[in-house]
C-alpha positions as CSV (number, residue, x, y, z in Angstrom):
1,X,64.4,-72.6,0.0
2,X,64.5,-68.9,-0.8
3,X,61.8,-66.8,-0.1
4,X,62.3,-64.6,-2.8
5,X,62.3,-66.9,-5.7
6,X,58.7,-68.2,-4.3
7,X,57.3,-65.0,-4.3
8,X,58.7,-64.3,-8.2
9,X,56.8,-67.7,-9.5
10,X,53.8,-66.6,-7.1
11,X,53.7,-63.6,-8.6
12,X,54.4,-64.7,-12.5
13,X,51.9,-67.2,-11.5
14,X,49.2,-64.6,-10.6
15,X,49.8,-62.4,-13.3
16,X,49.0,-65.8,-15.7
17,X,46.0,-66.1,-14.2
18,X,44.3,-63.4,-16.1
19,X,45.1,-65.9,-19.2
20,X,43.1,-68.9,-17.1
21,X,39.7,-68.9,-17.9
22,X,38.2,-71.7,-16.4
23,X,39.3,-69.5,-13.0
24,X,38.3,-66.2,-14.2
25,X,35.2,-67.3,-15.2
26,X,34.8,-69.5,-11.8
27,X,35.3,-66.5,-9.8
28,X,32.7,-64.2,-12.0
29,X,30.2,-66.7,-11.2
30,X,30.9,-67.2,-7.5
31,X,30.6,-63.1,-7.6
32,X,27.3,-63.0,-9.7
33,X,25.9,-66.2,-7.2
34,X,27.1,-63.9,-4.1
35,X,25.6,-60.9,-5.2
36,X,22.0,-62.6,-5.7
37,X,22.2,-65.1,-2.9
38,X,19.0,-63.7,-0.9
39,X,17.3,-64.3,-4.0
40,X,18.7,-68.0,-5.0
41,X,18.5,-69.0,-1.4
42,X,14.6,-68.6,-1.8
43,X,14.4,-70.7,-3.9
44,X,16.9,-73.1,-3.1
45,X,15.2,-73.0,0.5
46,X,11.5,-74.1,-1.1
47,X,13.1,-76.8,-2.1
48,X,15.0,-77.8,0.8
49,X,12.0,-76.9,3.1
50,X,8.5,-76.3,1.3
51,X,6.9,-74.6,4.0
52,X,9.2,-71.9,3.8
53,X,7.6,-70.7,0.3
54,X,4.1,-71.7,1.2
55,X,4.4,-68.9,3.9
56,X,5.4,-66.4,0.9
57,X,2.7,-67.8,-1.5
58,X,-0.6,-65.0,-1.7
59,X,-2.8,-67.3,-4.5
60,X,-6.0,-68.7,-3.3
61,X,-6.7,-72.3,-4.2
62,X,-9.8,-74.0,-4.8
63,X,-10.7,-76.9,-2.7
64,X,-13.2,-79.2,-2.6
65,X,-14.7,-80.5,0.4
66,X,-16.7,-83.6,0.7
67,X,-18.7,-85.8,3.1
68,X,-19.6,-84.9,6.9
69,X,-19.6,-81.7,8.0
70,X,-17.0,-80.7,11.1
71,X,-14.8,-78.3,11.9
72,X,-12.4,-79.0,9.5
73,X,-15.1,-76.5,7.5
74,X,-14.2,-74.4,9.9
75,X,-11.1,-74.2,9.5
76,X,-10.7,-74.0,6.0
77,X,-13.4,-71.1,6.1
78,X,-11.2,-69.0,8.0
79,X,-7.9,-69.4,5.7
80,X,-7.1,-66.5,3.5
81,X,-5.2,-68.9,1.1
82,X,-8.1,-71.4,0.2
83,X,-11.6,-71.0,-1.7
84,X,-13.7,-74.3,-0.5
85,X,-16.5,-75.4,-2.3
86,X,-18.9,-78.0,-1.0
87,X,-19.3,-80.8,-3.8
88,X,-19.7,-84.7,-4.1
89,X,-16.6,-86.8,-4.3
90,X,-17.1,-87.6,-8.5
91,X,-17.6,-83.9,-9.1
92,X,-14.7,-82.8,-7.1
93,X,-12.2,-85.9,-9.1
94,X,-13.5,-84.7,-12.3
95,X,-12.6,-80.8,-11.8
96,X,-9.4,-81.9,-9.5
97,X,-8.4,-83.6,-13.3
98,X,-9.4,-81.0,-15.2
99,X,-7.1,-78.6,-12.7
100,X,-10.0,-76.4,-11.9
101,X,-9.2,-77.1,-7.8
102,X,-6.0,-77.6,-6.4
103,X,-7.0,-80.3,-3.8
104,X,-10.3,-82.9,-2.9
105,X,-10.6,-83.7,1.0
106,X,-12.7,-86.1,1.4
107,X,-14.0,-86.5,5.1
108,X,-16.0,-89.8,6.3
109,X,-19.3,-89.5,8.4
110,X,-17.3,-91.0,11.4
111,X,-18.4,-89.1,14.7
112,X,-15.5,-87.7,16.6
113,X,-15.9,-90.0,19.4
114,X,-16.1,-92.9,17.6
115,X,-14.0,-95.8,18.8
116,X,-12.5,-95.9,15.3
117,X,-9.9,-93.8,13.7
118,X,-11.7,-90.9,11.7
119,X,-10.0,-91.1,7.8
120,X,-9.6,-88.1,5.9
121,X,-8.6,-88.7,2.6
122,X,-6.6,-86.0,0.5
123,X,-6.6,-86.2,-3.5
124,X,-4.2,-84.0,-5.0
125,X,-2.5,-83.8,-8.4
126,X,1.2,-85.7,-8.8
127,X,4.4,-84.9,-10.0
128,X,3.2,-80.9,-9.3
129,X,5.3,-78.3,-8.1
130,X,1.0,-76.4,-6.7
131,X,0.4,-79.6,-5.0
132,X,3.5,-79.5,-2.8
133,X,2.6,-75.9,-1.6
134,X,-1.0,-76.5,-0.8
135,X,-0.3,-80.0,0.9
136,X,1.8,-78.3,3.2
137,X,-1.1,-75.2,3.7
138,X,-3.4,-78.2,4.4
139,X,-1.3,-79.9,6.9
140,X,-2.0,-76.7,9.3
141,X,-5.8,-77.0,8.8
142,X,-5.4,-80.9,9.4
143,X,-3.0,-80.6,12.2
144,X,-6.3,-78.4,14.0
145,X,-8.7,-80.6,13.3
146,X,-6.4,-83.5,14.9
147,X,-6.2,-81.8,17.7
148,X,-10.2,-80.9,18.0
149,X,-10.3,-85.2,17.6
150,X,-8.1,-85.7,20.2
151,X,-10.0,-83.2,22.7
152,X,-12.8,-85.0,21.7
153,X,-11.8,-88.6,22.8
154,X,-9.2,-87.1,25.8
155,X,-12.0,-88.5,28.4
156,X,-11.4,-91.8,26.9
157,X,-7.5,-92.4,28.3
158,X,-6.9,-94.2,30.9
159,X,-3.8,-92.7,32.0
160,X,-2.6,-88.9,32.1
161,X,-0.1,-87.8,28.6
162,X,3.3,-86.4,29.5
163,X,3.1,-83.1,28.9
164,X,6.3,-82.4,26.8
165,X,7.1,-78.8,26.2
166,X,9.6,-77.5,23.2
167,X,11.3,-74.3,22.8
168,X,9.2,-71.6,20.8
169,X,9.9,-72.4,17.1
170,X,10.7,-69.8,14.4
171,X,8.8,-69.6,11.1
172,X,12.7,-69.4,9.3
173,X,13.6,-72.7,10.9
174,X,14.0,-74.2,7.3
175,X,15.9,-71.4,6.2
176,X,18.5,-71.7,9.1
177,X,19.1,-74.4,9.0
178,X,19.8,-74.5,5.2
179,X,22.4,-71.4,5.1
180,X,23.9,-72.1,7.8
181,X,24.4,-75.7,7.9
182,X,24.5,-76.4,4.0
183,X,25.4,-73.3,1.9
184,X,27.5,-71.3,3.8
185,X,30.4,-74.7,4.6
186,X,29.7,-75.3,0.3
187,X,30.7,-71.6,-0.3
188,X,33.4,-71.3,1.8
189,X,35.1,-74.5,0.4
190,X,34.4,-73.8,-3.0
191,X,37.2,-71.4,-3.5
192,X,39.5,-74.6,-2.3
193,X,38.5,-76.6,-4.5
194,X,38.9,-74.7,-7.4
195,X,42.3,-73.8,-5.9
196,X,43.1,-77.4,-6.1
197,X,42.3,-78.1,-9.3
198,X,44.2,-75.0,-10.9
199,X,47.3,-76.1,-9.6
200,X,47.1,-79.3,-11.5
201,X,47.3,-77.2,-14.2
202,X,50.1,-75.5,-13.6
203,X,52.5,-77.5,-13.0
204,X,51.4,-80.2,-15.5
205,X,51.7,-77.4,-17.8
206,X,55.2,-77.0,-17.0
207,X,55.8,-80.8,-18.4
208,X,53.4,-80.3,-21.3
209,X,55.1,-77.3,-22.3
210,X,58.2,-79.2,-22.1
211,X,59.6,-76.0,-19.9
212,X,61.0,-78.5,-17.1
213,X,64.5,-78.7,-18.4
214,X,64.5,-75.3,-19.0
215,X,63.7,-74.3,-14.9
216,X,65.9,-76.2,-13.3
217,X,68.6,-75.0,-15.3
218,X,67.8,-71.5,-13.4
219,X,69.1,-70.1,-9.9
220,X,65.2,-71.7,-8.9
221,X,64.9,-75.2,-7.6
222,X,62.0,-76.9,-8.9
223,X,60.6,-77.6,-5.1
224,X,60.7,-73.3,-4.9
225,X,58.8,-73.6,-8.5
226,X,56.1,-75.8,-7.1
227,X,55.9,-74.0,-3.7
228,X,55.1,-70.7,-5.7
229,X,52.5,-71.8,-7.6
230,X,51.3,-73.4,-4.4
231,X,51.3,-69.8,-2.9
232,X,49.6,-68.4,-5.7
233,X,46.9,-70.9,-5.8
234,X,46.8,-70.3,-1.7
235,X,46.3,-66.8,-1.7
236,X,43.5,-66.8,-3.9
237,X,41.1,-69.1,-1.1
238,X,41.3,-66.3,2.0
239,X,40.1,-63.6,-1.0
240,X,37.7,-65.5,-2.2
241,X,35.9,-66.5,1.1
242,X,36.4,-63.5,2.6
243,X,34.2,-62.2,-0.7
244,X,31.8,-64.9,0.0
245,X,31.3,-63.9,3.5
246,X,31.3,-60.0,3.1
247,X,28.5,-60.4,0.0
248,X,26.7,-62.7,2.2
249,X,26.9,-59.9,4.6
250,X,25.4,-56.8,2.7
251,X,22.6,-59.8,1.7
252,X,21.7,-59.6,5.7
253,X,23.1,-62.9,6.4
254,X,24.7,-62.7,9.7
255,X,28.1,-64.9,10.0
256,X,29.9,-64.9,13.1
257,X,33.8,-65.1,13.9
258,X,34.5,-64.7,10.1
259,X,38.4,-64.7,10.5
260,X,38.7,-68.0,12.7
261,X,36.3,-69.4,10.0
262,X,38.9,-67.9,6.9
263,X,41.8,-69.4,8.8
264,X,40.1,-73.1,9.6
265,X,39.3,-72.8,5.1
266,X,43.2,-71.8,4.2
267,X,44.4,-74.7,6.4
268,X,41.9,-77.1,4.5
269,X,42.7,-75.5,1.5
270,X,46.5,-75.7,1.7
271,X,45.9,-79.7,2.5
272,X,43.9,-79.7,-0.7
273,X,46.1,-78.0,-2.6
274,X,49.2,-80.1,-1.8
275,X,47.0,-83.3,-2.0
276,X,46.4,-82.0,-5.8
277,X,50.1,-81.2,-6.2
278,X,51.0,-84.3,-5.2
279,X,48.9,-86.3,-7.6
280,X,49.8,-83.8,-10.8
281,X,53.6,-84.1,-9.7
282,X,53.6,-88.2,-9.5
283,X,51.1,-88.7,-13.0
284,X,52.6,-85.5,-14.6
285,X,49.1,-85.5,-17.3
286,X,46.5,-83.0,-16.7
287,X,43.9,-85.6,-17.8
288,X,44.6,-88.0,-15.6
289,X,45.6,-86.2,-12.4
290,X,42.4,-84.2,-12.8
291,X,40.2,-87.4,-13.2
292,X,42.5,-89.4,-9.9
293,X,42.8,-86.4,-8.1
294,X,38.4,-85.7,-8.5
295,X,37.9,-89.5,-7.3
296,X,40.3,-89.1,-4.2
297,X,38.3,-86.0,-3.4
298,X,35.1,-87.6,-3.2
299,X,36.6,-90.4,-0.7
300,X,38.5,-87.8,1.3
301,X,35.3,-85.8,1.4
302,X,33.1,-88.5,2.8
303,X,35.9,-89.7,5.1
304,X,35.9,-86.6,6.5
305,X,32.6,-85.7,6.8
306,X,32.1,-88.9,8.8
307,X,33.8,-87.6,11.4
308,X,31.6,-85.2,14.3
309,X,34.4,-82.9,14.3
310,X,35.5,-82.5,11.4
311,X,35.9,-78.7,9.5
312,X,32.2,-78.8,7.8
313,X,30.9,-79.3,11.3
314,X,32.9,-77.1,13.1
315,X,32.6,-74.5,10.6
316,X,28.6,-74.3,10.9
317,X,28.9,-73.8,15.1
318,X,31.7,-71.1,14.4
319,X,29.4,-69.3,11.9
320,X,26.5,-69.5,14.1
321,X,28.8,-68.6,17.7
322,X,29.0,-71.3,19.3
323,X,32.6,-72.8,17.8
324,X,33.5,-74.5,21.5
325,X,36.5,-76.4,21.6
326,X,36.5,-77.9,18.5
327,X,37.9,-75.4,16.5
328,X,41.3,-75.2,18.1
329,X,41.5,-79.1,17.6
330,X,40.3,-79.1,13.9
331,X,43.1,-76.0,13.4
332,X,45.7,-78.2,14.9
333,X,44.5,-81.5,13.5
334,X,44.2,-80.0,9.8
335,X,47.4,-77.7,10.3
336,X,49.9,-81.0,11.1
337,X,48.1,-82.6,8.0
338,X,48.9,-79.6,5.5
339,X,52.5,-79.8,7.4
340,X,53.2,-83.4,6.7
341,X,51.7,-83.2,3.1
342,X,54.0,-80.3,2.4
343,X,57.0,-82.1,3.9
344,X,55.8,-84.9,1.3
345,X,55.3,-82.7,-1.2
346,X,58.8,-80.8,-1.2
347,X,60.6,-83.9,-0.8
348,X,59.1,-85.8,-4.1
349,X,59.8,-81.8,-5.7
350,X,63.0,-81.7,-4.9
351,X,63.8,-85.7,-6.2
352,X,62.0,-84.8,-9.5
353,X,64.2,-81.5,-9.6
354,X,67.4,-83.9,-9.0
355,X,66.1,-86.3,-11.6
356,X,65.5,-83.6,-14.5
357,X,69.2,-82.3,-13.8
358,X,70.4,-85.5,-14.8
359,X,68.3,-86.1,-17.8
360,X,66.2,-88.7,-16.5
């Protein structure tokens, strides 16, 4: 192969891309996404962990309180977020219906150290976005007033608890665990994927076109034609990470050993972006490659993932520092995959290139 004519269909490649939309656009959005990712990740965390906006929350809601007095008064009493009122169980319903109070506890006149279980019944709204915030405000107050029940029938065991003892937790444990074990591996990939995908285009463009015939008659062989726009679609993945990572950056989100990380995401990529070569090359219809080469992903992706040391894990301990030994086995694992899809991939190239010379 020569060098030089993969760097001139790289480049004419590149310079076509200001024409491709669907990528243009795709990048824009991964910029705007980047560039406001504190504030989406707020949000996306409440929904991956509620807690994590009930700590940011500042409305007091109404509750209603009903049956025995205990500490659980208390408790609720001394909570910034809450306005308790002291009402019967019918009264409390009614306004709960009419959304005038956010939540109705209702606690039985068990004493605490009864020989039953003391059941505290919660009545909240459903299908509520309020009612998932203050049922996890109330699950503090409740946790407490478990614990007062349980130092209120201690003398009752017969045999001495373990006493188990857990590392200090941190109120962004939620939020940890969401950027850097969901978004960040989805971020960095995304660029591959949509690497692998424009290549489909391209070269089923090239039989669409009906421009086949017309590049093999040139000084470029067709394998050199489809290992530029494999360079082209390559070169965009390390830019667009890298932009990933830096914006995540300036939004405060600290990623270690970013360039180990870019490399172990250009090796995937490259496998991805042969694997999609591959499949355009073979069905040679943007359609279809598109739809056989979206289904393969999905199976290659849970594959994959199945496996404890596969990239998506071994990206989260290298963004986090603690990469271990892993990540020079997933380099080398991944890096003789992208090598024996490439050898694949030129050979079927250069028998398509043979075949078109002939007419056939």
């Amino acid at each position: 192969m020569n060098a030089r004519h993969i760097t001139i269909i790289a480049k004419k490649e590149f310079q076509g891309l200001n024409h491709e939309k669907t990528i243009l656009l795709a990048v824009l959005l991964q910029l705007f996404v980047a560039m406001f990712s504190s504030f989406l990740m707020v949000g996306l965390t409440s929904m991956y962990d509620p807690s994590s906006l009930s700590a940011a929350t500042r409305v007091r809601y109404g509750i209603a309180l009903v049956g025995a007095n205990t500490t659980l008064d208390r408790y609720l009493g001394e909570r910034a977020d809450f306005q308790v009122y002291r009402m019967d169980l019918s009264t409390g319903i009614a306004a709960l219906e009419e959304r005038k109070l956010a939540a109705v506890i209702y606690v039985p006149p068990t004493p605490p150290d009864a020989r039953e279980p003391v059941q505290v019944t919660l009545y909240t709204l459903q299908n509520d976005i309020q009612t998932a915030v203050v049922q996890v405000k109330l699950k503090e107050v409740l946790l407490e007033y478990e614990e007062d029940l349980r130092e209120e029938r201690r003398p009752r065991l017969s045999s001495t608890p373990l006493d188990v003892r857990f590392p200090a937790g941190q109120k962004t444990e939620g939020f940890y665990e969401f950027v850097y074990g969901l978004l960040i591996p989805l971020l960095v990939f995304m660029p591959a994927i949509i690497a692998s995908s424009l290549i489909i285009d391209m070269i089923t463009e090239e039989y669409q076109h009906n421009t086949l015939e017309t590049l093999v008659s040139t000084p470029v062989s067709f394998a050199e034609v489809v290992w530029g726009k494999v360079l082209a679609c390559e070169l965009l993945v390390p830019v667009q990470a890298g932009a990933w990572l830096l914006l995540l950056a300036i939004n405060g989100i600290r990623v270690e050993n970013p360039l180990p990380v870019l490399f172990l995401v250009s090796l995937s990529s490259l496998a991805l972006i042969l694997l999609s070569a591959l499949t355009a090359l073979h069905y040679r219809e943007r359609t279809a490659a598109q739809f056989i080469y979206s289904t393969a992903l999905v199976v290659v992706i849970l594959v994959v993932i199945a496996i404890p040391g596969n990239p998506l894990n071994v990206i989260v301990r290298a963004v986090t520092g603690s990469p271990g030994m892993d990540l020079a086995g997933t380099l080398a694992i991944v890096g003789i995959g992208a090598m024996a899809l490439g050898y694949v991939t030129h050979r079927y190239a250069e028998r398509i290139g043979r075949l078109a010379q002939l007419g056939t």
